[in-house]
C-alpha positions as CSV (number, residue, x, y, z in Angstrom):
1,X,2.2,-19.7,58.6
2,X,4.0,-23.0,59.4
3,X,7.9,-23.5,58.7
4,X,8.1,-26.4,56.4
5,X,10.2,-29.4,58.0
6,X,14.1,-29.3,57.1
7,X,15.9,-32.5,57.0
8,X,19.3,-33.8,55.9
9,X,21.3,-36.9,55.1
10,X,25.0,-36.8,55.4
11,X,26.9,-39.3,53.7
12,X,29.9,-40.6,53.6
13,X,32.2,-43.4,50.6
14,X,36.1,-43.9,50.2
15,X,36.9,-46.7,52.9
16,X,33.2,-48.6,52.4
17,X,32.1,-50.8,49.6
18,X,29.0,-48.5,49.1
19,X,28.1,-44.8,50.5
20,X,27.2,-45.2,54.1
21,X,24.8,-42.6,56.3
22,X,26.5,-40.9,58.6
23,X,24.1,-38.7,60.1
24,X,20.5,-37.7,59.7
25,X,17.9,-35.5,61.2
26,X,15.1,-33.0,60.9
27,X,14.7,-29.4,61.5
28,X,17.1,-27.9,64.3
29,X,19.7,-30.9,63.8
30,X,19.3,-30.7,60.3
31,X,20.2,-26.9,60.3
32,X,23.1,-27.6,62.5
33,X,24.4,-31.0,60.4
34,X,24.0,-28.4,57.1
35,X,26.3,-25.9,59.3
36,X,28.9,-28.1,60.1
37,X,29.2,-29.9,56.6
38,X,29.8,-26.1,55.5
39,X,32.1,-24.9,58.2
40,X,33.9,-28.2,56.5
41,X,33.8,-27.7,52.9
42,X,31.6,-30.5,52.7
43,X,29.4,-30.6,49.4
44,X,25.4,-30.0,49.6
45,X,23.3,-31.1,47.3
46,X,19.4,-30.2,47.7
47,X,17.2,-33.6,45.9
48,X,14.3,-33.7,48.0
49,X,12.9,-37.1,46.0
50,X,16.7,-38.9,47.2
51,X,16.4,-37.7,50.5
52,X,13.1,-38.8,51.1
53,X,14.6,-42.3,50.2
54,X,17.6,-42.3,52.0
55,X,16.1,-40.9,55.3
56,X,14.3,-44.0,55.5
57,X,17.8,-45.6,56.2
58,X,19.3,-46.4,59.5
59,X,23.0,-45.0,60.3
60,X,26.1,-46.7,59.6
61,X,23.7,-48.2,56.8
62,X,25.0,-48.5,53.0
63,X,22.9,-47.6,50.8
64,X,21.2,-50.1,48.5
65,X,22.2,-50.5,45.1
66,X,18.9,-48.9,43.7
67,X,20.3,-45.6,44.6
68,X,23.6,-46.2,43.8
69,X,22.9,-44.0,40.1
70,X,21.4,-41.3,42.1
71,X,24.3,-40.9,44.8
72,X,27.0,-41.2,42.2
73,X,25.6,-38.4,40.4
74,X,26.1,-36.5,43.9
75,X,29.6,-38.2,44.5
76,X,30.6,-37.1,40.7
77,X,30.0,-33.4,42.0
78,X,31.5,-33.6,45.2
79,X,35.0,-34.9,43.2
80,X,34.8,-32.4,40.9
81,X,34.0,-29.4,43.4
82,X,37.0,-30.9,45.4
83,X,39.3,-31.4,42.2
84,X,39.4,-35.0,42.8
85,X,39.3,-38.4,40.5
86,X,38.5,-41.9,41.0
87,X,40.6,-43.8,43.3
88,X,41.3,-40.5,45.4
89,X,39.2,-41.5,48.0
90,X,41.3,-44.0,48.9
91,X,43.0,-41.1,50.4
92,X,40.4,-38.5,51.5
93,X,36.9,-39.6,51.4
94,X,34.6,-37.2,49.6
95,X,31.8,-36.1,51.6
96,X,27.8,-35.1,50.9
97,X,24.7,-34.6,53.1
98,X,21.2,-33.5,51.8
């Protein structure tokens, strides 16, 4: 039986105008990129329908303002796992990767 692809899309907002991608990558990366954002506390959301939009960006790219709904709904979550508001990233920059 074949393993079905993994793949993951870290992101990163606070000191950008929009989210940016920070890393991306499939299968053994992507297991090990999903590690690390744990080990970190980082916030992981599973939307297969955004990643498979946001995958098709480069890194160090924002994100375009058609996903900007779908990433804040993300973002929201990540503040409120981390007991933060708006305007706290200023400080620390809330983290997600899919």
């Amino acid at each position: 039986m074949r393993r079905q692809r993994l793949e993951a899309v870290a992101l990163a907002y606070g000191q950008n105008e929009a989210p940016v991608v920070t890393a991306k990558a499939q299968d053994e990366l992507a297991e090990r990129i999903i590690e690390i954002a744990k080990e970190q506390g980082i916030y992981i959301a599973q939307d297969p329908q955004l990643l498979a939009m946001l995958s098709r960006l480069d890194l160090e790219e924002q994100i375009p303002p058609q996903l900007y709904a779908a990433v804040a709904v993300i973002l929201s979550w990540a503040y409120w796992l981390k007991g933060m508001e708006p305007g706290d990233e200023k400080e620390t920059p809330p983290q997600a990767s899919l």
